[in-house]
C-alpha positions as CSV (number, residue, x, y, z in Angstrom):
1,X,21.9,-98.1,46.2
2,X,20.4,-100.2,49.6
3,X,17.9,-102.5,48.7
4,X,14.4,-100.7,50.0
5,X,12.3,-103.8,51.9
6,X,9.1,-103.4,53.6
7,X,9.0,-105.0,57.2
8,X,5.5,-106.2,58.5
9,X,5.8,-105.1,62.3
10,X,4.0,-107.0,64.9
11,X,5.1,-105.1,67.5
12,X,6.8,-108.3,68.6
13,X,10.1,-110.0,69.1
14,X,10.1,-111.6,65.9
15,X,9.8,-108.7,63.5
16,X,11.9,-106.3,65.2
17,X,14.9,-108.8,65.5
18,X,14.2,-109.4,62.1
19,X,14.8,-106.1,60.6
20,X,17.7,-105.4,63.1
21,X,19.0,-108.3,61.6
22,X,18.4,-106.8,57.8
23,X,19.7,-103.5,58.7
24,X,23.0,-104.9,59.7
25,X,22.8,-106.4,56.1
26,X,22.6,-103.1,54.7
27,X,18.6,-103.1,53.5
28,X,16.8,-99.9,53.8
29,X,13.1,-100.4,55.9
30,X,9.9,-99.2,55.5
31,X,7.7,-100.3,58.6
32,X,4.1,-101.3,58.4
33,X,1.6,-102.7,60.9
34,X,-2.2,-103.4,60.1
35,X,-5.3,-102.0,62.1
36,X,-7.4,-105.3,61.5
37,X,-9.7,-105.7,64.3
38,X,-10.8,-103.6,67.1
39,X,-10.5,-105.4,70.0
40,X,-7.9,-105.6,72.7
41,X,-6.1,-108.6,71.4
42,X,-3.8,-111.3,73.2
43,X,-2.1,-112.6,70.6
44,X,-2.4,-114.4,67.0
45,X,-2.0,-118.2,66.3
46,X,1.1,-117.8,64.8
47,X,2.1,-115.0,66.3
48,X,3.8,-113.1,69.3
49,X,1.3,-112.2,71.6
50,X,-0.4,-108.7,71.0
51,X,0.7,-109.0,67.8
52,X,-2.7,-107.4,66.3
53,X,-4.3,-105.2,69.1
54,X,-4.5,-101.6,69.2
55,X,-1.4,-101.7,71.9
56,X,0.6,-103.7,69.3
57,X,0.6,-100.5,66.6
58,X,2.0,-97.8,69.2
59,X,4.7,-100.7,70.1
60,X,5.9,-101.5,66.4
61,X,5.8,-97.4,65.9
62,X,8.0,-97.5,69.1
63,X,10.0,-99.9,67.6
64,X,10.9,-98.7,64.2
65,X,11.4,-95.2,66.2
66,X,14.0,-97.0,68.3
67,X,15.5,-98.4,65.1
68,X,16.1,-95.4,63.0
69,X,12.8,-96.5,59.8
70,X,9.9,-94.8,59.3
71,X,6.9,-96.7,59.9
72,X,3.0,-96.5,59.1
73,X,0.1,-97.6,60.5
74,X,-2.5,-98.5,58.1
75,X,-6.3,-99.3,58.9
76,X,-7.5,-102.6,56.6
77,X,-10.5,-103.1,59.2
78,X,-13.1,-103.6,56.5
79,X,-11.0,-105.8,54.4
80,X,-10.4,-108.2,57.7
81,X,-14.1,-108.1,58.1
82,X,-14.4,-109.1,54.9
83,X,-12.0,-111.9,54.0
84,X,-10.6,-113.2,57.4
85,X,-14.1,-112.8,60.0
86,X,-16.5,-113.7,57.0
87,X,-14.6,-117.0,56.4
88,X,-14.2,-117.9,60.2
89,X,-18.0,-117.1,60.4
90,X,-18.8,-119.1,57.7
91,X,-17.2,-121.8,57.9
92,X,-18.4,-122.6,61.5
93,X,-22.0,-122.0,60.6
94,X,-21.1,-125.2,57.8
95,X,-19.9,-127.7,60.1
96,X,-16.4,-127.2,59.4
97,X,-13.6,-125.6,61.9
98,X,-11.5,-122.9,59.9
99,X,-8.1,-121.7,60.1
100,X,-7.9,-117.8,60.0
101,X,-4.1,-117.4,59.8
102,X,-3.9,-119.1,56.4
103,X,-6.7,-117.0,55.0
104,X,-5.2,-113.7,56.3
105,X,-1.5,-114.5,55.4
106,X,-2.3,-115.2,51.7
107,X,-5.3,-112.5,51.4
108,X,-4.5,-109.8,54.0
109,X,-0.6,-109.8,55.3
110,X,1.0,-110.7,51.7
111,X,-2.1,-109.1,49.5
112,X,-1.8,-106.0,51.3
113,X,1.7,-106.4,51.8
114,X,3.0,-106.8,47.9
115,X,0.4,-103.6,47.1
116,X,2.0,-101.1,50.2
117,X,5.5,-102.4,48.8
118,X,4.1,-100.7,45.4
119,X,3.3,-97.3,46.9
120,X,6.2,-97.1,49.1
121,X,9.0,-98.1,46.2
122,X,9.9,-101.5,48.2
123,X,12.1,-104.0,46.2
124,X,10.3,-106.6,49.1
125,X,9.1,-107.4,52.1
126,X,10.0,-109.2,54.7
127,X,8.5,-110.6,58.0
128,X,9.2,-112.3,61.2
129,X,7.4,-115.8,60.2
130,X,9.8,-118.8,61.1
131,X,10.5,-119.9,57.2
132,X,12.8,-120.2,54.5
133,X,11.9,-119.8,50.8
134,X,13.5,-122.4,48.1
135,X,14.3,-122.0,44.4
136,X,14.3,-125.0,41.7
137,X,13.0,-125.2,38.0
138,X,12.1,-121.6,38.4
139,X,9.6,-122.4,41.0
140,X,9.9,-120.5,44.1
141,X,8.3,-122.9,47.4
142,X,8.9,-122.9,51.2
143,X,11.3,-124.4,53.2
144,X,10.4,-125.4,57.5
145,X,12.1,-123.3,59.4
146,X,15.3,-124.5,61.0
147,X,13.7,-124.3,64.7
148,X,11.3,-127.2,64.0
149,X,9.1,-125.8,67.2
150,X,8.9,-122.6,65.6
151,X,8.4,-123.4,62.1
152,X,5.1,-121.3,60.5
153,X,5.2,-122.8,57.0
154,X,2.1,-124.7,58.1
155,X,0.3,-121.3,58.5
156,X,1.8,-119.8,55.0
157,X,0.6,-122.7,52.5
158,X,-1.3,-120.3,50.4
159,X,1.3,-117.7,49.3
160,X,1.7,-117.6,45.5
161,X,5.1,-117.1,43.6
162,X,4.6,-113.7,43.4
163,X,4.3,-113.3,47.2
164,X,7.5,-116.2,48.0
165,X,9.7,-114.2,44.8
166,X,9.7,-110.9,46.8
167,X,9.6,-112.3,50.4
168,X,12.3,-112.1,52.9
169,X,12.5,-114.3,56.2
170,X,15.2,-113.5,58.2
171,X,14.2,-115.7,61.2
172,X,14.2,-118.5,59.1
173,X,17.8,-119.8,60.0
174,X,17.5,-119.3,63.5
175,X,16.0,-120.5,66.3
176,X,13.7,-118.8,69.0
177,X,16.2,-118.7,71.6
178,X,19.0,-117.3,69.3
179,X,16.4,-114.4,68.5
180,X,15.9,-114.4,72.0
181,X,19.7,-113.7,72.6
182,X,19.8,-111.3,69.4
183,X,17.2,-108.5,71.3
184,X,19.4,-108.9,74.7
185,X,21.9,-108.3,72.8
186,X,20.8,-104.8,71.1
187,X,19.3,-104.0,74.5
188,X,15.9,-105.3,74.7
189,X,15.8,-106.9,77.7
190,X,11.7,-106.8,78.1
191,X,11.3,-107.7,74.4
192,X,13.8,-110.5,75.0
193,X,11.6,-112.4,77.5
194,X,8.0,-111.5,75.7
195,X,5.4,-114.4,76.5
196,X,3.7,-115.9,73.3
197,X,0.0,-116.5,72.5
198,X,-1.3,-119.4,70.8
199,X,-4.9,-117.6,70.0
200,X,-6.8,-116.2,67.6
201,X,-5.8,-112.4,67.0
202,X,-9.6,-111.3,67.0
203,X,-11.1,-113.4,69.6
204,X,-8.7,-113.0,72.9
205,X,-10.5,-115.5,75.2
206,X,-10.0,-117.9,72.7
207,X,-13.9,-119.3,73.0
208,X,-15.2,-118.9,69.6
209,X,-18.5,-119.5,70.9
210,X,-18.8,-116.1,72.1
211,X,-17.8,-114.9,69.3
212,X,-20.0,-116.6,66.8
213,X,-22.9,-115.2,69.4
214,X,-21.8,-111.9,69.1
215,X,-21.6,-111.7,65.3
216,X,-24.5,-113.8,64.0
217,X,-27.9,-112.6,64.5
218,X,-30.3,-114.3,66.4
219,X,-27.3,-117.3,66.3
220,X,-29.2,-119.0,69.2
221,X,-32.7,-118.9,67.4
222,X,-30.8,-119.9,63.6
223,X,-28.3,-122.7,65.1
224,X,-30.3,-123.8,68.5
225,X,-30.3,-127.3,69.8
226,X,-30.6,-130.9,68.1
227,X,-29.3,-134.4,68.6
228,X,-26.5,-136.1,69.5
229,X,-26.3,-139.2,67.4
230,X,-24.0,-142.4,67.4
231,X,-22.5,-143.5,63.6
232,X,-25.4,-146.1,63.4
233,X,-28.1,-142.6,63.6
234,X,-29.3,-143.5,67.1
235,X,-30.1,-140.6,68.9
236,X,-28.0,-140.2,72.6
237,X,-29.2,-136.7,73.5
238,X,-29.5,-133.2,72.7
239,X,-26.6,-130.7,71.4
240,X,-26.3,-127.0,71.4
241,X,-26.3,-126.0,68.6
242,X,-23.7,-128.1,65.9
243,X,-21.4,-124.5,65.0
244,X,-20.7,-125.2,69.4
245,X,-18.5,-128.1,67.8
246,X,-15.6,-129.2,65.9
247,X,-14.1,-132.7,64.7
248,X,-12.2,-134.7,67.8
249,X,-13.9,-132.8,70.3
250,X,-14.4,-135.2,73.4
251,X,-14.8,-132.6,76.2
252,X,-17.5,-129.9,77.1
253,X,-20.0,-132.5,75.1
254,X,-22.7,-132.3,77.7
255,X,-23.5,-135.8,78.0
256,X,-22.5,-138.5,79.8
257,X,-22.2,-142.2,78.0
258,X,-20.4,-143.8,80.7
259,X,-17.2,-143.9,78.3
260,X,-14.7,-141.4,76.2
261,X,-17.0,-140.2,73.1
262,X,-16.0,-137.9,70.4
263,X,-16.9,-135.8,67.7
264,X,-16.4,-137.4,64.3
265,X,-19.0,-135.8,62.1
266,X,-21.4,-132.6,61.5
267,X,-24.0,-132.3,59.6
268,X,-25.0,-128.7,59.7
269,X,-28.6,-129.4,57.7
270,X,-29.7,-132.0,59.7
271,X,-28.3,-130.0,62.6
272,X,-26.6,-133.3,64.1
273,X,-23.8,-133.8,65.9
274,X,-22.4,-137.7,65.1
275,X,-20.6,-138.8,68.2
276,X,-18.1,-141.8,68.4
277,X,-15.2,-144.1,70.1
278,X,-11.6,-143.5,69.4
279,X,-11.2,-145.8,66.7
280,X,-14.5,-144.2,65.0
281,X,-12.6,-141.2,64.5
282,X,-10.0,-142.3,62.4
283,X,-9.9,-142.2,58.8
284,X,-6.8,-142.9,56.6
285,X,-8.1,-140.5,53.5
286,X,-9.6,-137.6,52.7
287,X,-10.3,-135.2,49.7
288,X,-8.5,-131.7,49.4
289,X,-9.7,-128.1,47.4
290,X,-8.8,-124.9,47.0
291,X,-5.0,-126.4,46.1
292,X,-1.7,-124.3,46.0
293,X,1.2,-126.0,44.1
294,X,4.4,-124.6,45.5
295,X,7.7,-126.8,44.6
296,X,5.9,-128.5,41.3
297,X,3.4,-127.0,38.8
298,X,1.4,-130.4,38.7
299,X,2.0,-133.1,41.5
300,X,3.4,-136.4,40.3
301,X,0.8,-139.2,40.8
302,X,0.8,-141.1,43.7
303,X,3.9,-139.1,45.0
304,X,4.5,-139.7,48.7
305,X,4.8,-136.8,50.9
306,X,4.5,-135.9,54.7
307,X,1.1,-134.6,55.1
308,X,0.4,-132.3,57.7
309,X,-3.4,-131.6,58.7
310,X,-2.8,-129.8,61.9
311,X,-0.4,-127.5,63.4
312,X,0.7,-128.7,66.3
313,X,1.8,-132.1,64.0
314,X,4.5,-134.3,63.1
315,X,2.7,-135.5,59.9
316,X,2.1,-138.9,58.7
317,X,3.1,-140.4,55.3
318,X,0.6,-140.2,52.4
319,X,0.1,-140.5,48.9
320,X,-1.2,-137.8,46.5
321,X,-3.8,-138.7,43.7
322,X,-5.3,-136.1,41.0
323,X,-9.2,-136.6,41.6
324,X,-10.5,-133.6,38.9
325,X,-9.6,-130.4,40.6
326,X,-9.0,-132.4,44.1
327,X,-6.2,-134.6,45.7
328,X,-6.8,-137.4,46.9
329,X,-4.4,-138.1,50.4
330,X,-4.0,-141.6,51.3
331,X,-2.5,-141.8,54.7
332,X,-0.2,-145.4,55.2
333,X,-2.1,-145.3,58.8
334,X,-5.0,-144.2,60.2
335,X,-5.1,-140.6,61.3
336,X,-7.2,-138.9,64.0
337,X,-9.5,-135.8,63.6
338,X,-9.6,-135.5,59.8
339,X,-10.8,-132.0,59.9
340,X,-12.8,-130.6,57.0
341,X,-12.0,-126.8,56.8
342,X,-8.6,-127.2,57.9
343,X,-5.6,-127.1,55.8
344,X,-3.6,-130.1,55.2
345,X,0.1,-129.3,54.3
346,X,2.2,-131.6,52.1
347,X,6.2,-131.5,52.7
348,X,9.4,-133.6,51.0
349,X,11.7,-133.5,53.9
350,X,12.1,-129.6,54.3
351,X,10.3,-128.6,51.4
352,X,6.5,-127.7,50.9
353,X,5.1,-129.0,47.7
354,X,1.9,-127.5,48.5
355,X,-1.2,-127.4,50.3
356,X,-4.9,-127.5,50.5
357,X,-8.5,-127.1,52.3
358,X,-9.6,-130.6,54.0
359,X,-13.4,-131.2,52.4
């Protein structure tokens, strides 16, 4: 009997090579794809682009047509609204810059996901997310992709053992281009060459400004204007509006000082926006929440791990310390643009041990 696996379709490149590549392993499919948002998207953050617009459904359909799997289309608009858009709101309108893809992988893509493998008999599921999963002491944890450009564990920090025992990533031994070659291959020339999108799936001119404005009421009148201060509290002009910024921001300030200043602090009930040099925005610690343990059940004290607290980042050494229900990192070097609300990430060569919120 063929292993049943339900495949998350974007739509994209990455999901459909990935369940040609587990049909030729002999799984049976069941297709899904989410109505999150309504909005003509461009693309998701981790994501190929389109990858949750209303165009993107009719194309995965399309897809698992072309493929020979039945596929369904299943509206979770209210349960975006009220996980994914209620953080991102939130979170702005508190000083601190969220990222959305880590809230809807663990809540919305692998939530929904392991509860529509219930109801359609589904052994797993699989997706096209650049990963690998691991297995030691009985603890199931991610592994980086092998495509180091491509790898998405960063974005998948939050998935339990539940969600990483019954997950398949096909993708994760390959790189883009070889995926690239695989859709030529079965025929796909278009798909082969589809552009990406590094944006957020809801907001598809990527100014979450305009967004904020949109959703909050009377967000001008609630979060209006107020100072522009230096680290010693002197005041150097007049903001928009502190939810306008986020940590390590140095252009689109506004205000000329004569030399580079940044953003290295908010403090939403003062509404103050603390500007500083270069070196003021370094910090070589911070405090983590909200923690995931993936490879261990409890962190060793002190262990030393790569610590990653932004995508689009190598990671710097750091040491992990047990501060009540908090870690403690302690960088070796200073570290630019500590950003409270964003996740840091903590790897052992290609493994995650786990992750966290930024305070």
């Amino acid at each position: 009997m063929k292993k049943r696996v339900l495949m998350a379709m974007s739509g994209g490149i990455d999901s459909t090579v990935a369940a040609m590549l587990l049909q030729e392993q002999g799984y049976e499919l069941v297709g899904v794809t989410y109505r999150t948002f309504d909005t003509i998207s461009r693309g998701c953050m981790e994501k190929e682009k389109g990858c949750c617009s209303v165009d993107s459904l009719f194309e995965a359909q399309r897809m698992a047509d072309d493929l020979g799997f039945e596929h369904h289309i299943l509206d979770i608009r209210q349960e975006f609204k009220e996980t994914v858009i209620h953080n991102f709101i939130d979170e702005y309108l508190h000083g601190r810059t969220p990222n959305p893809c880590v809230i809807c992988n663990s809540t919305i893509k692998w939530g929904k996901l392991l509860e529509t493998a219930d109801e359609f008999g589904c052994n797993a599921i699989a997706t096209g997310h650049y990963a690998r999963i691991g297995r030691q002491n009985e603890r199931y944890f991610l592994q980086k992709g092998v495509d180091e450009a491509k790898d998405q564990t960063y974005f998948l920090w939050k998935l339990s053992q539940e969600n990483l025992a019954r997950t398949l990533f096909p993708l994760g031994e390959l790189t883009k281009p070889e995926v690239r070659a695989i859709a030529l291959k079965h025929g796909y020339e278009k798909l082969s060459k589809k552009s990406e999108s590094q944006e957020i799936c809801f907001i598809p001119d990527n100014d979450y400004r305009v967004f904020l404005n949109q959703q909050v009421d009377d967000f001008q009148g609630k979060y209006g204007p107020g100072d522009f201060v230096d680290t010693q509290g002197n005041i150097l002009g007049r903001h928009k509006g502190f939810p306008n910024y986020t940590i390590g921001q140095r252009k689109g300030l506004g205000i000329a000082l004569g030399h580079p200043m940044f953003v290295v602090a908010i403090h939403p009930e003062e509404n103050k926006v603390v500007l500083g040099t270069k070196e003021e925005l370094q910090g070589q610690s911070c405090y983590v929440s909200d923690i995931n343990l993936m490879k261990y059940a409890r962190i060793p004290e002190g262990l030393t791990v790569t610590a990653k607290i932004r995508y689009r980042n190598a990671g710097r050494q750091a040491s992990l310390f047990h501060e009540g229900d908090k870690l403690r990192v302690v960088f070796q070097e200073t570290v630019d643009s500590i950003t409270p609300g964003q996740s840091a990430v903590f790897y052992e060569g290609q493994d995650v041990v786990g992750g966290g919120i930024i305070d």
